[in-house]
N, C-alpha and C positions, 0 to 999 in steps of 0.2 A: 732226759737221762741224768740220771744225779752222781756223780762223781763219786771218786773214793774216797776223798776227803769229806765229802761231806754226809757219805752213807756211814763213816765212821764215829762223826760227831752225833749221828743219830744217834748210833748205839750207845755211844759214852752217854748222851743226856737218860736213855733209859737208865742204864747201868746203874748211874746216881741215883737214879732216885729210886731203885731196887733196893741199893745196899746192898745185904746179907742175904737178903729176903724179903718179899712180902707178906708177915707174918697176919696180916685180914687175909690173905688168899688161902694161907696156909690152912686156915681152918674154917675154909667155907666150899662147900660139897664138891667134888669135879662134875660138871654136869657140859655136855653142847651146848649152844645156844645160840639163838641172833641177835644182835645189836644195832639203834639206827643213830645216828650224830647227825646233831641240825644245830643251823642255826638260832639263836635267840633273839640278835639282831638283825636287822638289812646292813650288808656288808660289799664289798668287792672280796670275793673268796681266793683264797691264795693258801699251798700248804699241801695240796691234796696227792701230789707225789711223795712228798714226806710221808706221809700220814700212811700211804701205801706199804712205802718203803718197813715202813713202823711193822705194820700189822701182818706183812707178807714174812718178816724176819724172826717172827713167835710163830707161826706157822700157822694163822689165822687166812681166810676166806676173806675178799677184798672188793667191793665195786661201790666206785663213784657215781653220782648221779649228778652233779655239777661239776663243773670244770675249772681251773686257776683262771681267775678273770673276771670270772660270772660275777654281774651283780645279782645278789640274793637277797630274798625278803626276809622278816621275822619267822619263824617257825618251817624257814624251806630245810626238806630233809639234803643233807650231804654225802652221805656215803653209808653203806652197809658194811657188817662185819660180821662174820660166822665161824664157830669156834671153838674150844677149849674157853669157856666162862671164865679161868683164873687166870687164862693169856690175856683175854679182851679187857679185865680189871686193873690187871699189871699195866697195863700200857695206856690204858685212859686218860690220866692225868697228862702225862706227856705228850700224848696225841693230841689232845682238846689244847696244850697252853701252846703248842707248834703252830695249828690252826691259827687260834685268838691273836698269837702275837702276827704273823707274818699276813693272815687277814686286817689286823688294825694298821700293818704299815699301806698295803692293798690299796685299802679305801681310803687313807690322804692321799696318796700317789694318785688316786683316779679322781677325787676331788683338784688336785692341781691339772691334772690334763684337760680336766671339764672348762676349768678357767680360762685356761690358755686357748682356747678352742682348737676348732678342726684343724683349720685354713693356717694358722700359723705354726711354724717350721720353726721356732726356736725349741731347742733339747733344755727340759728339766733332767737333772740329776739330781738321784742323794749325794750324802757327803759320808763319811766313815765315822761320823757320832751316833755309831749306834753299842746295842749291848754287845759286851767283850764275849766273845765263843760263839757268837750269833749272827756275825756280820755278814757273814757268805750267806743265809735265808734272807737276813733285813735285804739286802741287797738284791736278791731272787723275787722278793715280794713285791717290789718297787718297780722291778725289769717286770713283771707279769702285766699292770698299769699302765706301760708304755714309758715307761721314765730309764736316762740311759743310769747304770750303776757306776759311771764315772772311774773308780780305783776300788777293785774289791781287793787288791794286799799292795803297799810300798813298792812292790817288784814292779809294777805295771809301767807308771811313768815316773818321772822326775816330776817335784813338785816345790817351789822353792819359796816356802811360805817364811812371814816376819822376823821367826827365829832361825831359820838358816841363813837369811840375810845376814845376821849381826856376824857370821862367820866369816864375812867376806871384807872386800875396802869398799863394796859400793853394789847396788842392785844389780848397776849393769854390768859389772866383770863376773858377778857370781853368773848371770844368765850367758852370758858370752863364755866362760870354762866350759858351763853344763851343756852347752850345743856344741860349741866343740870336740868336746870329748864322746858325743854322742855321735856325729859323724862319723868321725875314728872308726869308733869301734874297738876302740883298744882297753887294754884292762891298766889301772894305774892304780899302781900299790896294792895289787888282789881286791880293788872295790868297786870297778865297775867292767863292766862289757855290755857290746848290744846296742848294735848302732838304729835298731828300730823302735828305741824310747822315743817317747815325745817328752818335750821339754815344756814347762807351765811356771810361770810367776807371779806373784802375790803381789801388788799394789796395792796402794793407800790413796796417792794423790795422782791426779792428771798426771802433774809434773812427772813423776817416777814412772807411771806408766809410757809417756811421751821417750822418756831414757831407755828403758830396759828394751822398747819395741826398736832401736838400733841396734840388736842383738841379735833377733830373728830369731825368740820362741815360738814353737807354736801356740801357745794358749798365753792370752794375759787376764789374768784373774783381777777383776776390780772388787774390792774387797771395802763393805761398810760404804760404798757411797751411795747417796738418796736416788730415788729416780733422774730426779734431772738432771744430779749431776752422770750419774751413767749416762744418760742419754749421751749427754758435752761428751765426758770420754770417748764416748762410739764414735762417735762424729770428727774426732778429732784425728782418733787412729785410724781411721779410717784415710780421712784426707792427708796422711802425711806418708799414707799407703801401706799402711801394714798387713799383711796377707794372713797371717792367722788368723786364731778364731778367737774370741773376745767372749768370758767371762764372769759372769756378776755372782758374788755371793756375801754373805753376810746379812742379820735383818731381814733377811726375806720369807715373808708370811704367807698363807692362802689370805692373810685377809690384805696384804698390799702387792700380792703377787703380780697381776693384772696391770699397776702403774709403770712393776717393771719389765713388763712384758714391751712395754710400749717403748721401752732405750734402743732400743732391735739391737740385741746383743744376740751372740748364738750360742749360750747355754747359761741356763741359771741354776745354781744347783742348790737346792733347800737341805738346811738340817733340821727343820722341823719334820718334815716326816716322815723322821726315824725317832727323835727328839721328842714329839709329841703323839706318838702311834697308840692309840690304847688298845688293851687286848679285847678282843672281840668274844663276846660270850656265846660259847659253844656248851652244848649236853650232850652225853651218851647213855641210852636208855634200851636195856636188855628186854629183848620185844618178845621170846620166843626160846623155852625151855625144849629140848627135844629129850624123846626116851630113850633111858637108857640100853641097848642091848643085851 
């Protein structure tokens, strides 16, 4: 079910790119018609409630034949469309670049679960480097993979990354206010409330991460260190009993993903695939003129 926020952003990306008008529509015959969208590539398919959403909202005829998820071959048909000819033209563009982009996030998300394999219980996440107005899909397209979407807005949790540090006198007093204040539950100075935040901190070194876990975040973020040294971090927070969940991001590839899978940390979260998502090439081709009455 797609929220109102984001059946809204639908409408605005048509909208734009309507403008004034679609002045090719304008002057090409109103005729019914059918249309089929397929793919070009082999993809993991993602998009296809949008795409409904789209084509339900011009007042177009709608059925899918794959589903958000599906891996798909080159030339598998995706969905039909039935219609007003100058609806199904209007909306194409927009249709097919919804598809291609949230289908290219789809399948690195489903190439990192591949990785990671079955049997292992560490959570990949995206990060929120993705395209601005587009976050809430990137983010849907990664959850459809199996991957968690970690902060899809600032509201969600506390997150107390390098440059909020320099706000504070030290890692660990900023993480010691922010759980503090998170207990509470109180509001201070009209900027916080909501004692069901979770609290997360950015480290660099053992060291700092060894400090701020006397704090008692939930999440410590190990941030830029190699495999092994994660690995040492885990092992360390671990033994000195730290009860949250631990962290890794930065540098992290499908193509080194695998070494750090192997730190047994319990979430890694990639900005490669959103970072490197290509959009996935999709066509729409009008199959079928009907007569007119």
């Amino acid at each position: 079910m797609l929220s109102g926020e984001v059946k809204g952003r639908l409408k605005t990306y048509l909208l734009e790119d309507l403008g004034k008008g679609d002045v090719s529509v304008a002057i090409t015959p109103e005729k019914k018609c059918s249309a089929i969208v397929k793919a070009n590539e082999a993809c993991t398919l993602a998009g296809i409630e949008e795409a409904k959403f789209l084509a339900e909202w011009r007042g177009l005829k709608f059925r899918a034949f794959k589903k958000d998820g599906s891996a798909v071959k080159k030339e598998t048909k995706i969905l039909w469309l039935r219609g007003s000819g100058r609806k199904i033209l209007e909306i194409e563009r927009v249709l097919l670049n919804i598809l291609g982009r949230m289908s290219g996030v789809a399948t690195l998300a489903s190439k990192a679960v591949k990785i990671r394999g079955a049997k292992n219980k560490t959570i990949i996440a995206v990060t929120r480097k993705t395209v601005p107005g587009f976050q809430l899909l990137d983010k849907k397209a990664a959850e459809v993979s199996g991957l968690w979407t970690h902060r899809k807005s600032l509201n969600e949790m506390v997150l107390l990354k390098d440059n909020h540090l320099k706000f504070f006198s030290s890692p660990f007093e900023a993480v010691r206010e922010a759980v503090e204040k998170v207990k509470s539950g109180k509001k201070k100075d009209g900027e916080w409330k909501g004692k069901s935040k979770k609290v997360e901190v950015e480290v660099e070194t053992l060291k700092e991460a060894l400090n701020v876990a006397a704090a008692k975040p939930d999440f410590i973020m190990l941030d830029n260190f190699s495999p092994t040294g994660a690995r040492k971090a885990v092992h360390a927070l671990r033994n000195e009993g730290f009860k949250g969940r631990i962290e890794l991001s930065g540098g992290i590839t499908l193509k080194n993903l695998k070494s750090f899978i192997n730190a047994d940390a319990d979430i890694i979260s990639m900005g490669e695939i959103t970072k490197k998502a290509k959009i996935v090439d999709f066509s729409l081709d009008i199959k079928k003129m009907e007569k007119q009455k």
